[in-house]
C-alpha positions as CSV (number, residue, x, y, z in Angstrom):
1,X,22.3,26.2,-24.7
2,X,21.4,23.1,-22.7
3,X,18.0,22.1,-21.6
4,X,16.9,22.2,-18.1
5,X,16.9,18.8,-17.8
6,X,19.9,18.1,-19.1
7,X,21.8,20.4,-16.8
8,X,20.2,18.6,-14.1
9,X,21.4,15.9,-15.5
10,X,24.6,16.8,-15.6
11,X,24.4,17.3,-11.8
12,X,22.8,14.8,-10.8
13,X,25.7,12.3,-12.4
14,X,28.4,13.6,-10.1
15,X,26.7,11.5,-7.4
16,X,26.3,8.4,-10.3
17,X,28.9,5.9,-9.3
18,X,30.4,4.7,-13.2
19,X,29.4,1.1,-13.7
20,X,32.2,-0.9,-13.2
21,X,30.8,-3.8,-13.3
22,X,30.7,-7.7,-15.2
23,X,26.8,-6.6,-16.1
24,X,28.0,-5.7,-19.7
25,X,29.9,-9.4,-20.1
26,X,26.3,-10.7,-19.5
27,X,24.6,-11.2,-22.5
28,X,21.6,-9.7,-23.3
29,X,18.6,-11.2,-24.6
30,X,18.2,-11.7,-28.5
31,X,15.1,-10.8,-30.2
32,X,14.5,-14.5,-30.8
33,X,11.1,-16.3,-31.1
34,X,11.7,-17.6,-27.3
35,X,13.0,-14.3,-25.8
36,X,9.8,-12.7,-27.5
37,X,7.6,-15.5,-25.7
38,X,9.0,-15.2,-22.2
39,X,8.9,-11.7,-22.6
40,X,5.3,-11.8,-23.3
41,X,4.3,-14.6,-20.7
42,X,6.0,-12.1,-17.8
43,X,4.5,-9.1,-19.0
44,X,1.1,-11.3,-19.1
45,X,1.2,-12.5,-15.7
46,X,2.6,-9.0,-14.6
47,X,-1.1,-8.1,-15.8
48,X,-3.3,-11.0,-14.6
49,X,-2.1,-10.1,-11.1
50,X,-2.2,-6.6,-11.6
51,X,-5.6,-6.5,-12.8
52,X,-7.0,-9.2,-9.9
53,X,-5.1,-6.7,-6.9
54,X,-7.1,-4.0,-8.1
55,X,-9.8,-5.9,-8.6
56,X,-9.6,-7.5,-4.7
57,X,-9.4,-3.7,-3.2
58,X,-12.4,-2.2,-5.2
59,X,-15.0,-5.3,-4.7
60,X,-13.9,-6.8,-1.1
61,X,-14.0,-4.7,1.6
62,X,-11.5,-6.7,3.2
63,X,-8.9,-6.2,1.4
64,X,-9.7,-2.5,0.8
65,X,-10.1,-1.9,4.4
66,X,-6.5,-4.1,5.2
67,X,-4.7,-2.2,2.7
68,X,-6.2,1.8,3.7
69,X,-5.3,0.5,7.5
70,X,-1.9,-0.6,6.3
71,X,-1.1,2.6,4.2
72,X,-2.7,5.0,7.3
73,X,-0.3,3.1,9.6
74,X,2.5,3.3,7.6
75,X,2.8,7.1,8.1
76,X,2.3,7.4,11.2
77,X,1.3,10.8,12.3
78,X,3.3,12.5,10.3
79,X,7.6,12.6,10.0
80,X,9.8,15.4,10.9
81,X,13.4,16.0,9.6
82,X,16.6,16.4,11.4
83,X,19.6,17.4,9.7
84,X,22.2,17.6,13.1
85,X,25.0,19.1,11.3
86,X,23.7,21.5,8.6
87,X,20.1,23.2,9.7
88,X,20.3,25.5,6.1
89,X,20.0,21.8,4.7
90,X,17.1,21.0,7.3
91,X,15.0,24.0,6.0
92,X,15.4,23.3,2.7
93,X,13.8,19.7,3.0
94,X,11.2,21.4,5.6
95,X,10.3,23.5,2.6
96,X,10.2,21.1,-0.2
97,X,7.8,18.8,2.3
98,X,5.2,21.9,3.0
99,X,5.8,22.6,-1.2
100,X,4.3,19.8,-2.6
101,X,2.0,18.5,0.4
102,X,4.5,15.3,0.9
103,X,2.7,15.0,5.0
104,X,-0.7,14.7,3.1
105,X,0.6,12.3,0.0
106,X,3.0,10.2,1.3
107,X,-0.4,7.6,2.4
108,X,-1.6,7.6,-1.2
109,X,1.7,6.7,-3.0
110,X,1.8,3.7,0.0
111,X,-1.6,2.9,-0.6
112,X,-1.1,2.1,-4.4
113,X,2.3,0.4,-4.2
114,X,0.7,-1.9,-2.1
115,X,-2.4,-2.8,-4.3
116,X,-0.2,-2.7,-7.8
117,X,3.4,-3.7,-6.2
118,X,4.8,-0.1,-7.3
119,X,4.8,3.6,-7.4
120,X,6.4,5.0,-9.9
121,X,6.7,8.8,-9.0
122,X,7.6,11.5,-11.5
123,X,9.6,14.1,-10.2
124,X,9.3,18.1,-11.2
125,X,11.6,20.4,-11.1
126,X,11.2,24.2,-11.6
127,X,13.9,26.7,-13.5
128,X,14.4,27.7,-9.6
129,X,16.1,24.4,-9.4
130,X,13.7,23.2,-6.7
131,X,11.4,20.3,-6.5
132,X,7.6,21.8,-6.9
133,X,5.4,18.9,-7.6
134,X,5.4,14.8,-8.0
135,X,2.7,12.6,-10.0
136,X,2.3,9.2,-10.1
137,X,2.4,7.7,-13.3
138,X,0.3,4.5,-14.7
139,X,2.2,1.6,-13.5
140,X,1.8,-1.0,-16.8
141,X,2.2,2.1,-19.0
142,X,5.9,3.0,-17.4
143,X,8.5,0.7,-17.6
144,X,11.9,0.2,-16.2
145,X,14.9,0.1,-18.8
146,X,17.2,-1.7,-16.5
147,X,19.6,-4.5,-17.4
148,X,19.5,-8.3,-16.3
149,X,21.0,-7.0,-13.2
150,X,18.4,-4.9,-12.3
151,X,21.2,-1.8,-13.1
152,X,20.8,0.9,-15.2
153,X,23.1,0.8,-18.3
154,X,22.4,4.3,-19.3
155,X,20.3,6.5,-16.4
156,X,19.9,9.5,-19.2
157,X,17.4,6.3,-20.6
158,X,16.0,4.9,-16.9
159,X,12.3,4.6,-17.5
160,X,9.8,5.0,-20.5
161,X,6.2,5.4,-20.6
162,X,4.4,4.3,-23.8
163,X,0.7,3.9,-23.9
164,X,-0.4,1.5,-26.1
165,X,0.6,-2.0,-26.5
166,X,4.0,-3.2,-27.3
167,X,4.6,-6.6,-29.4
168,X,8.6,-6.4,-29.9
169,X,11.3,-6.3,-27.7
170,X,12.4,-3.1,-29.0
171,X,11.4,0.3,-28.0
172,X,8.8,2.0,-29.7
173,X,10.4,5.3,-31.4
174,X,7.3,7.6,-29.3
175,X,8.2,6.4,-26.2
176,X,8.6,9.4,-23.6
177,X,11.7,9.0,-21.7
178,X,13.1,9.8,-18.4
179,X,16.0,9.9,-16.7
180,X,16.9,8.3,-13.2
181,X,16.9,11.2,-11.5
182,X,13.4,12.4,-13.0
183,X,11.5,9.0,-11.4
184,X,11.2,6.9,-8.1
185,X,10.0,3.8,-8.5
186,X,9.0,2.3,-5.0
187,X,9.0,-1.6,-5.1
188,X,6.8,-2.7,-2.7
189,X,8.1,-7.2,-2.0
190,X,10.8,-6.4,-4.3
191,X,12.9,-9.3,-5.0
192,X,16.8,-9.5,-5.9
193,X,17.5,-8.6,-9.7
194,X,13.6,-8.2,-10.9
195,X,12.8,-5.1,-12.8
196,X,9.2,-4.8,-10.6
197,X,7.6,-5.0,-7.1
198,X,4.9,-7.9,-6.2
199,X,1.1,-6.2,-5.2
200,X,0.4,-7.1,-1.3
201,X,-2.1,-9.8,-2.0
202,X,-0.2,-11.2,-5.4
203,X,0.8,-14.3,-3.3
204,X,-3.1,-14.8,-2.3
205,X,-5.0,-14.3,-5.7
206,X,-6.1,-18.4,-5.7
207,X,-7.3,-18.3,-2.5
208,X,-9.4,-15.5,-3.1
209,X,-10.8,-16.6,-5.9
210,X,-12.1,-19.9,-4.1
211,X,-13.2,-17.1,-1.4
212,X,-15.5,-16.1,-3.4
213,X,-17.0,-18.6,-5.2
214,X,-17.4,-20.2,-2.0
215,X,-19.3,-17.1,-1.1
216,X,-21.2,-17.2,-4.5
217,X,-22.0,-20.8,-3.5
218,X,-23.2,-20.3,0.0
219,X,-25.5,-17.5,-0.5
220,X,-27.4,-19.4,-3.6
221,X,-27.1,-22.8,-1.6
222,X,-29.3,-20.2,1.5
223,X,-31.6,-19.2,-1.4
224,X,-32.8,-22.0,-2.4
225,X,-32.4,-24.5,0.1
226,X,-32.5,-22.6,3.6
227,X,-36.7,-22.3,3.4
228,X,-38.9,-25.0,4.6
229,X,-41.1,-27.1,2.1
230,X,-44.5,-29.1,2.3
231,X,-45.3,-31.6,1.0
232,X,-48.9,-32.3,0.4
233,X,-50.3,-36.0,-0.7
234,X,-54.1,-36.0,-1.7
235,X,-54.3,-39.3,-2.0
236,X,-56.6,-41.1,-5.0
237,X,-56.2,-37.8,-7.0
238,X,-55.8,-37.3,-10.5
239,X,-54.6,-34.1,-11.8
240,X,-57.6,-32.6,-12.3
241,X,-58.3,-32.9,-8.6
242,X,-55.0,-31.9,-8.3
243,X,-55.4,-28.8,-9.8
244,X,-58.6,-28.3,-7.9
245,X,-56.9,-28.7,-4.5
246,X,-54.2,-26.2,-5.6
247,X,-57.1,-23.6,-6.7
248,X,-58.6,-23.7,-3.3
249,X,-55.8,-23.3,-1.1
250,X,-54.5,-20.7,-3.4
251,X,-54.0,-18.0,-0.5
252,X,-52.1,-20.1,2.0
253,X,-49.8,-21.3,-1.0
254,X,-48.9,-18.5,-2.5
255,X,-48.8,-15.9,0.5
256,X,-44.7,-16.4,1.8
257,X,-46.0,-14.4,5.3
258,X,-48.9,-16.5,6.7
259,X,-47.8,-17.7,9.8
260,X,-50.1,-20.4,9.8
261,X,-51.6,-22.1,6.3
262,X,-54.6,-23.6,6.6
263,X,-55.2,-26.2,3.5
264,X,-58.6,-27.5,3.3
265,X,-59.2,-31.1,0.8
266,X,-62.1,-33.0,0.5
267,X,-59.8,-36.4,-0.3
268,X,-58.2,-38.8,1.7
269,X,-54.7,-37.2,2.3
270,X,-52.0,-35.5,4.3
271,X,-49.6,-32.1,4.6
272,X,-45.6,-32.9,5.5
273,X,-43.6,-30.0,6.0
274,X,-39.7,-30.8,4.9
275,X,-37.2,-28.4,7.2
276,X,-34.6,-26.6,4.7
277,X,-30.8,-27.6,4.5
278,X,-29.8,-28.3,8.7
279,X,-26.0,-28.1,7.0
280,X,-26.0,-24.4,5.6
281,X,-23.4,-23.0,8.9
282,X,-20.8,-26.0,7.7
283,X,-18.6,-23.3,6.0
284,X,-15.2,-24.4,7.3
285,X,-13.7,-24.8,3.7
286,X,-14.7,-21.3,2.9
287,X,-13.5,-19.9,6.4
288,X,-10.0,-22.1,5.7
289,X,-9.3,-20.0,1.9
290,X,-10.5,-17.0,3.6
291,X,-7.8,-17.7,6.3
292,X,-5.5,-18.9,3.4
293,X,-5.7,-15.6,1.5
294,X,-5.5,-13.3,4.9
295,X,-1.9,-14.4,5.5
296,X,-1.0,-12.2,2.9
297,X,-1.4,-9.2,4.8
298,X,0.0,-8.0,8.0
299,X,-3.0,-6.6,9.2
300,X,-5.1,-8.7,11.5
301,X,-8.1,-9.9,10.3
302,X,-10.1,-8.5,13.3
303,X,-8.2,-5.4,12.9
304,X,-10.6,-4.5,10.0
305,X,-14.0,-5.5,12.1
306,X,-13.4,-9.2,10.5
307,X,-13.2,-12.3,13.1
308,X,-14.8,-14.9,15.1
309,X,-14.1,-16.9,17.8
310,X,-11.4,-14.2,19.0
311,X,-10.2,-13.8,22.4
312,X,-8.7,-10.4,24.5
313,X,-5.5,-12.3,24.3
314,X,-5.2,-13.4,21.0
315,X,-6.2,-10.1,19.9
316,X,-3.6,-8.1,21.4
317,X,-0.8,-11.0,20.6
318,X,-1.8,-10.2,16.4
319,X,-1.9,-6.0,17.3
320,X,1.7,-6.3,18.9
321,X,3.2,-8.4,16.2
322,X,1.5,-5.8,13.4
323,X,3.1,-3.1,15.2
324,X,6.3,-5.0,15.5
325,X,5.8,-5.2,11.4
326,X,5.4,-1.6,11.2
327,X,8.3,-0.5,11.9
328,X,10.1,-2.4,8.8
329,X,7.0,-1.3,6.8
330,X,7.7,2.4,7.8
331,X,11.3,2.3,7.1
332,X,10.9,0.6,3.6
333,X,8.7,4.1,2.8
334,X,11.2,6.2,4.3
335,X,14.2,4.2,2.1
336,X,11.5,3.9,-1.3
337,X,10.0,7.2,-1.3
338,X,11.0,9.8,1.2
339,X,14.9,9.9,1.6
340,X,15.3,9.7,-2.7
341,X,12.8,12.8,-2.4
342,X,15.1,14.8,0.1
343,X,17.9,13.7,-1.7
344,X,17.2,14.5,-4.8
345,X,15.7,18.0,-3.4
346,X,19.4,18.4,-1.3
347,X,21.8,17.6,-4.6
348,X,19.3,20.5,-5.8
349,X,20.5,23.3,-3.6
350,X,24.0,22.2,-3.3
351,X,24.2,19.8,-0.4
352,X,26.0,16.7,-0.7
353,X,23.3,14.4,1.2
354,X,26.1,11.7,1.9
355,X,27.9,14.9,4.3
356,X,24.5,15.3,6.1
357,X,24.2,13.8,9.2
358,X,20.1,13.7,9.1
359,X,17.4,11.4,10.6
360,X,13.5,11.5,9.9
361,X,11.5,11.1,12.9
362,X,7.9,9.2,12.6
363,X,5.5,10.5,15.4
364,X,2.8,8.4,16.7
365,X,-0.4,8.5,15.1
366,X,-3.0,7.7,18.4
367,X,-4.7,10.6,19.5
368,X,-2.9,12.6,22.8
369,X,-4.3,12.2,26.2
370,X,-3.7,14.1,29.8
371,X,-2.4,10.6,30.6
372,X,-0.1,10.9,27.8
373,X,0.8,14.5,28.4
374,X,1.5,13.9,32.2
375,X,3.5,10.6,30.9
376,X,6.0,12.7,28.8
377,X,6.5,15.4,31.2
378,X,7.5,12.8,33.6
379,X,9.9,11.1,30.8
380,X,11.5,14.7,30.4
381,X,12.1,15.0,33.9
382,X,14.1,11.6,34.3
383,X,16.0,12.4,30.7
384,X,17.3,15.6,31.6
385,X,18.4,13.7,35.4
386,X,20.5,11.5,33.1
387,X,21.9,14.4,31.7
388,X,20.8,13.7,28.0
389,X,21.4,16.1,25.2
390,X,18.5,18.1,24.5
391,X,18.2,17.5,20.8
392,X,18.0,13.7,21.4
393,X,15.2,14.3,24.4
394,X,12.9,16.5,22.1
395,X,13.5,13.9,19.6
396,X,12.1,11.2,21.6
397,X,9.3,13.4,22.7
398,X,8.3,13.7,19.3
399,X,7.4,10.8,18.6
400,X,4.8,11.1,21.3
401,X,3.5,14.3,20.1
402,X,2.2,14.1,16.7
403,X,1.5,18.1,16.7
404,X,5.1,18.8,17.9
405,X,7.3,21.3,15.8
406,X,10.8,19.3,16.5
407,X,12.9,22.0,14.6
408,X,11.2,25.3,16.8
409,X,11.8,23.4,19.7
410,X,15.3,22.5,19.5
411,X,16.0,25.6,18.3
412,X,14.5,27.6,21.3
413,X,15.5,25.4,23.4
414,X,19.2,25.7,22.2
415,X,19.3,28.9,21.5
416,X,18.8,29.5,18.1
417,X,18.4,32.6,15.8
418,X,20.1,34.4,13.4
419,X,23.3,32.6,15.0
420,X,21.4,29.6,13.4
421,X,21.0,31.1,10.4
422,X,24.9,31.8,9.9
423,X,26.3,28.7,11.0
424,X,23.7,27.1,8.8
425,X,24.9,28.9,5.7
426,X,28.7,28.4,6.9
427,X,27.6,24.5,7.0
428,X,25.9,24.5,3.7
429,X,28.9,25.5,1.9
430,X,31.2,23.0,3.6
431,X,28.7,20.4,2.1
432,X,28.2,21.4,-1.1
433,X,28.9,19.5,-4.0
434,X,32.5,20.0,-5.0
């Protein structure tokens, strides 16, 4: 009797396209002393960037406060499916989406991809054959078993997890595997044939380690340099007199809140005060690496309270250009995360996902108005003069209306039911995997 997973499996392969490819002419790596080394020089700068990311987001508040905007953002206010040719299909994704929480989860998976370059998302499956829950899994710990091509020779053999350290370029024997279907790995920066994504600020780690040693150096530079100094001459005295002088004026040397010190010397002498460093605001060098190691994210400095010497204008030229960015940034979570979830969840229940004609709709995320309200009514009205279909005006309208139910609406507003309900069953089984 086959496992559960390996009837999965099984199903899941229908949709595998066979490898037909010149990957297996390539030849793999040999377990030479200089495939060892590289090997171990990737997997050690892997690390050192790893371990500086997470670093930068849980001491700078910065980058912590770029990267929670940035993940926030990302989702919007939420998604809604559409499935315009199958709505049996529709409610099985609307179900797997309440199921395991996706609306409320979707952020975090973003959030960590961007700090550590990937998510790497176990998927679980119940004997009901329905997706029921998804944990992330340590990101050095799993690795990718893909070929120099990025492709994956076996997908029974995907991804492995192994805890400890591994010095060969085998694969320990109590390595936990997984199969393709069983993991998503989200890439965030991913480039063309590597096995792994890039953390948002990998590209910025040197200039934030000047940042702050710059810092470091600017706030002992203010300690010990910023206060103002005397200088007090008695002159003809030897250091017993010295001393002497020092016992007397005790209390105006050694109390730091006098406003006015008095000294008080019976020799011929005089009291100089020395003004502190006049050079401590010269900071341009640090303000250029901070600059330096910003460009790495999309979010505007001054979006995360950051910024000086900022104009109205300047401001709202970086907010429409990060909005501009957002919508690529969205769409790579839909393609990385969301669409293998439905997918996966569809191929599940029967449905062919490549026969589904289906769209995910990202609402906005600001807060609605009556402005906004009386705005969209008046949208509606000139929509339905132009004689649009109602599906595509409610769809539009949704994105405006982060608390909108898209599926109840169409459906009352077409006419839906237990008409619905047939025709979705009658398009479920014309999709179904042959």
């Amino acid at each position: 009797m086959p496992s559960l997973i390996d009837y999965i499996t099984s199903r899941f392969r229908k949709r595998e396209p066979e490898l037909r490819t010149t990957a297996e002419e390539i030849p793999q790596p040999s377990a030479s002393p200089t495939a060892f080394a590289n090997k171990f020089k990737a997997e050690r700068e892997r690390e050192r960037v790893f371990n500086i990311c997470n670093d930068m987001y849980e001491t700078d508040p910065r980058a912590k406060g770029a990267i929670d905007k940035l993940a926030r953002d990302t989702v919007r206010g939420g998604f809604s499916i559409s499935v315009r040719n199958n709505p049996g299909a529709e409610e099985v994704a609307r179900r797997m989406v309440e199921r395991i929480k996706l609306q409320k989860r979707l952020d975090d998976w973003c959030r960590e991809a961007y700090i550590e370059g990937d998510s790497l998302l176990e998927v679980s499956i119940s004997e009901d054959e329905e997706i029921v829950d998804v944990t992330r899994k340590p990101t050095l710990q799993t690795r990718r078993n893909s070929d120099r091509t990025d492709r994956f020779a076996d997908p029974a053999h995907a991804f492995w997890y192994h805890g400890g350290p591994v010095f060969t370029l085998d694969i320990p024997s109590d390595a936990i595997w997984f199969p393709a279907w069983q993991m998503i790995h989200a890439r965030w920066a991913h480039r063309s044939k590597r096995k792994y994504g890039r953390p948002l600020f990998a590209s910025a780690t040197s200039a934030w380690k000047r940042v702050k040693e710059g810092e470091l150096d600017i706030a002992v530079r203010r300690k010990t340099r910023a206060g103002m100094k005397y200088l007090h001459v008695v002159k003809g005295a030897d250091e017993t007199a010295l001393k002497t002088y020092k016992r007397n004026n005790k209390d105006a040397l050694d109390n730091p809140f006098a406003a006015v010190a008095d000294f008080f010397s019976s020799e011929e002498g005089s009291v100089t005060a020395i003004q502190g460093d006049a050079k401590l605001q010269e900071i341009a060098d640090v303000v250029h690496h901070i600059e330096t190691f910003w460009t790495a994210s999309p979010v505007p400095l001054a979006a995360v309270g950051y910024g000086q010497d900022l104009n109205r204008d300047v401001l709202e030229d970086k907010l429409t250009q990060y909005e501009s960015s957002l919508d690529e940034i969205t769409q790579w979570c839909e393609d990385q995360m969301l669409v293998p979830l439905l997918e996966r969840e569809w191929l599940l229940h029967g449905f062919y996902p490549d026969n589904l004609q289906y769209e995910v709709i990202w609402k906005q995320k600001s807060t609605t108005t009556a402005k906004d309200l009386k705005d969209v009514s008046d949208a509606v009205v000139s929509f339905k003069a132009l004689r649009m279909p109602d599906e595509l005006v409610w769809a539009i309208v949704a994105r405006w209306l982060p608390w909108l139910d898209l599926s109840s609406v169409i459906d009352q507003s077409m006419g839906g039911g237990e008409d619905a309900d047939e025709d979705g069953q009658a398009a479920r089984l014309d999709g179904e995997i042959p």
